[in-house]
N, C-alpha and C positions, 0 to 999 in steps of 0.2 A: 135389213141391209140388202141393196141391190146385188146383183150380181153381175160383175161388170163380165162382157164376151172378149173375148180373147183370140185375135185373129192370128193366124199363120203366114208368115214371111218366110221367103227363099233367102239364107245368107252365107255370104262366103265362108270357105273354110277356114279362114282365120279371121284373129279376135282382136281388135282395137280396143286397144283403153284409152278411155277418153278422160279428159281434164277431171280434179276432184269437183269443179261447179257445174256440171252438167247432172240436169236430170229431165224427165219424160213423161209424158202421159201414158198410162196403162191403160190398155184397150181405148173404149168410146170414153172420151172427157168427161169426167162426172163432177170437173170445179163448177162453182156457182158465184155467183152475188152471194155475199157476207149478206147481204142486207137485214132482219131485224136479226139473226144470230148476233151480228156486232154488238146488239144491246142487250139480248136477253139470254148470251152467255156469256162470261165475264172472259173466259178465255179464249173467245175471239175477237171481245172489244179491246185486249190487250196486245194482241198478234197486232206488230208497227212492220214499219219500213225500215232498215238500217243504211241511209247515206254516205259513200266513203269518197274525200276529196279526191276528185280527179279519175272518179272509176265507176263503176255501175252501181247498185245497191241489193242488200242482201234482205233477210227478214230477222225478225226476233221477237221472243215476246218478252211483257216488263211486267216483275212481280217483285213481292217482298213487300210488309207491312208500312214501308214508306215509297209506295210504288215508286224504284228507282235502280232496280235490279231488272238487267236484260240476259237474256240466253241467246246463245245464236252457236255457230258453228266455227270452229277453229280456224279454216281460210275468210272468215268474216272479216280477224282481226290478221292475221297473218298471210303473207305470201307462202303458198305451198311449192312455189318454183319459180326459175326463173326465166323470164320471161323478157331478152332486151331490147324487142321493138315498143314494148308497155314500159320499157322503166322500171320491170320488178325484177328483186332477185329475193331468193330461195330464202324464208326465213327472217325479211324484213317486215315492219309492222306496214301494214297500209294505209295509204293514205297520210303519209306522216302524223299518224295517230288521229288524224278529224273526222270522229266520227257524228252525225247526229242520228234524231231517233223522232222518229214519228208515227202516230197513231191512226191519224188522216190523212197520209201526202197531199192529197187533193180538195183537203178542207182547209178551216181555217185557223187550225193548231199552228204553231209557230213551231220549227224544228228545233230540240232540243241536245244540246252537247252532251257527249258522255264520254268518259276514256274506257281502257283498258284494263280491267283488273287483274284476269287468270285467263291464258288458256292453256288447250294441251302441247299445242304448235310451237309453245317458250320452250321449251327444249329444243337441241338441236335434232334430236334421233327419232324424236316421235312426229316431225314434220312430214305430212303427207301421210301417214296410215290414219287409217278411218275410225279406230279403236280412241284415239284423242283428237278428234277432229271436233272440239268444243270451245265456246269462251263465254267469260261473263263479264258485263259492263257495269259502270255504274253510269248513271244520270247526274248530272250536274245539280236540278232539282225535279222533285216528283211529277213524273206522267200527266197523273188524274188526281184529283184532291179526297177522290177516294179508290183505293184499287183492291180486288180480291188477291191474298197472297193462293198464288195456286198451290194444290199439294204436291208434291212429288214421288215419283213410285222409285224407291231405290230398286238402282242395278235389276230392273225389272222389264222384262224384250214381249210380254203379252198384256191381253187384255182380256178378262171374262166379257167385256161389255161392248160397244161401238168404238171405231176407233175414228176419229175427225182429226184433220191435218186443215190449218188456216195458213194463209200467206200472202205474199205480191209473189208477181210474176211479170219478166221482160214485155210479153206475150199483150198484156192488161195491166199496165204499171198503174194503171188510176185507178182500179178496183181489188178491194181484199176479196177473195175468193176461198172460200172452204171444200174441202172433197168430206163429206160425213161416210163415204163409202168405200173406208180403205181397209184394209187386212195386214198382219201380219204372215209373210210367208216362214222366213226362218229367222234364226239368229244364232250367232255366234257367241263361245263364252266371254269373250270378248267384250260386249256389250255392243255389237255391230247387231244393226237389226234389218233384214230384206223385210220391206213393205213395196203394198201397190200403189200407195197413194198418188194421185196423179200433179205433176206437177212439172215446172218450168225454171231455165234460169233464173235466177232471182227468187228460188223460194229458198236457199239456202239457209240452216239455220232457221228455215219454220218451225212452229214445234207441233208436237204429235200428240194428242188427247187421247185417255182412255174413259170413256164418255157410261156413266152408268148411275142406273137412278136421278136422273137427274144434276149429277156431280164429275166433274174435268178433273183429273189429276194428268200431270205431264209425263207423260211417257220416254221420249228423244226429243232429240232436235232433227231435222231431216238435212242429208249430208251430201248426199252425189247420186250417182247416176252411170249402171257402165251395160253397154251391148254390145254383141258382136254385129257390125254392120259397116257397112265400105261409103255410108253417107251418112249427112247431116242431117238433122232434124231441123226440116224448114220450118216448125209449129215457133221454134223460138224466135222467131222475128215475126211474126204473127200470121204467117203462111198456114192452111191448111196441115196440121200434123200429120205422121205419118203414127200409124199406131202398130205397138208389138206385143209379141206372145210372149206373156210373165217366164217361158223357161227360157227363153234365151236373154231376155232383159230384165234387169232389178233397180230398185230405189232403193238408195241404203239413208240411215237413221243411225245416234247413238245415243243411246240410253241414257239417263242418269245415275251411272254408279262409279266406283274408284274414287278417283282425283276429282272427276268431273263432278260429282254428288257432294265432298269435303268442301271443294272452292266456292260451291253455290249455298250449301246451308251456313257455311261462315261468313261469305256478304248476305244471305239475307238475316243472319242476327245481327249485322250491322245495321241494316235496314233498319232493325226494329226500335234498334238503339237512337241512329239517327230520327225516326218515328215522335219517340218519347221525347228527344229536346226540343222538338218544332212544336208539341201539343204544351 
C-alpha cells in the first residue's frame, strides 16, 4: 500500500461543518479507472450509481443472492435538512421515492428502479448523525443475472488486510473509480469510522472493502466529509483540488452493525428467497 503524503495548510481558527454530502481527496488523488478491477473483482463490478429524480446521484453497491439488494447511505434515501431553495425539507424521502440504479451509467445497462426498504434517517431523532446514516434498497429486478453476495464484517471499523473504496464521483460522473490505498484512522463505538479514502461528491454511500487473500468483505458505506477551512473545494466541480492534512480533515464511513447489519441480513434472506422462486 502506498503511502499517500500529506500536505500542511494554514487554517483559520474556527471550524465549519460542512453539509453530511461533502467529502474530499486526502493528500495526492490516488482514485483510478475501475477498468479490469470492475471485472476481475466482484465487488467493484457491483459498486453502481444511485439516480435520484430531480437531484444529483449518489453510489451504492448491489448484493444479496438475487442480486437485488443495495447499500448506500442514509441521506441517499432521506433529506438530512432543509434546504428551501432545493425543495427539501428535513426528513422527507428524496426524490419522491424515484430512485434508479445503475452499474454502467455510461454503458448500455438500462437504469433500473428500486424503492426504499430501511434506513436509519426513518426515525425522526437519528436524522443527520453519522452513527445511522445508512439505507437499503431493493431493485425492482436483479442487477446481473449472476452476482456475488458479498460478505459482511459485522460492527466491525478495521481491516488486517487492504482496504479499497469503489465509487462515482461529481468530479468524473462517467467513470467508476477505486482508491485501493485507503486506511483506517479511527473509529468510534458507534460504528462511525475516520478513513482516508479519497473521494468526491457523489461517492456518497460508496462502500469500503476489506480486501484480503484474494477475498472483499464490506466493511461501511462511506458517509461525509468535514474540515476546518473558510473555502470550498474547487476539486468538486472538476477544478484542480485543493489537498489536506489528515489531522485537520477526515472521511467518515459507517460500518455494518446495529440496526444497520439486522435491516441488511433480513432483505438479503429475502434475496435468497426471492432467488429460489425465479430458479
Amino acid at each position: 500500500m502506498k503511502i499517500k503524503i500529506l500536505w500542511s495548510l494554514c487554517f483559520l481558527l474556527f471550524s465549519v461543518s460542512l453539509s453530511t454530502a461533502i467529502a474530499f481527496v486526502m493528500g495526492e488523488d490516488d482514485r483510478q479507472d475501475a477498468g479490469e478491477n470492475a471485472e476481475q473483482i466482484a465487488a467493484v463490478r457491483q459498486t453502481g450509481m444511485i439516480s435520484i429524480r430531480g437531484e444529483q446521484f449518489v453510489s451504492g453497491l448491489v448484493t444479496g443472492a438475487n442480486c437485488d439488494v443495495v447499500v448506500s447511505a442514509g441521506h441517499a434515501a432521506i433529506h438530512w435538512e432543509t434546504v428551501n431553495r432545493k425543495g427539501w425539507r428535513k426528513g422527507q424521502i428524496r426524490g419522491q421515492g424515484d430512485f434508479r440504479f445503475n452499474l454502467q451509467p455510461d454503458g448500455d445497462l438500462a437504469w433500473q428502479k428500486m424503492r426504499l426498504v430501511r434506513s436509519g434517517y426513518q426515525l425522526e431523532n437519528n436524522i443527520g448523525k453519522d452513527e445511522h446514516d445508512w439505507s437499503v434498497f431493493r431493485l425492482q429486478q436483479p442487477a446481473l443475472s449472476q452476482c456475488e453476495n458479498i460478505a459482511v464484517r459485522e460492527n466491525k471499523s478495521d481491516c488486517s488486510g487492504d482496504i479499497l473504496m469503489s465509487a462515482f464521483h461529481f468530479d468524473k460522473p462517467d467513470t467508476k473509480l477505486i482508491d485501493a490505498s485507503c486506511s483506517v484512522k479511527t473509529a468510534s463505538t458507534e460504528g462511525v469510522i475516520v478513513h482516508d479514502c479519497d473521494s468526491k461528491d457523489g461517492s456518497s454511500g460508496a462502500p469500503l472493502f476489506c480486501r484480503q487473500n484474494g477475498h472483499s468483505t464490506l466493511l461501511a458505506v462511506n458517509i461525509s466529509g468535514l474540515t476546518r477551512k473558510d473555502y470550498y473545494d474547487a476539486g468538486v466541480f472538476g477544478k484542480p483540488g485543493l489537498q489536506f492534512d489528515n489531522r485537520q480533515h477526515k472521511n467518515f464511513a459507517k460500518n455494518i452493525g446495529g440496526a444497520f447489519y439486522r435491516a441488511l441480513m433480513k432483505e438479503l434472506r429475502e434475496s435468497k428467497n426471492r432467488s429460489l422462486v425465479q430458479d
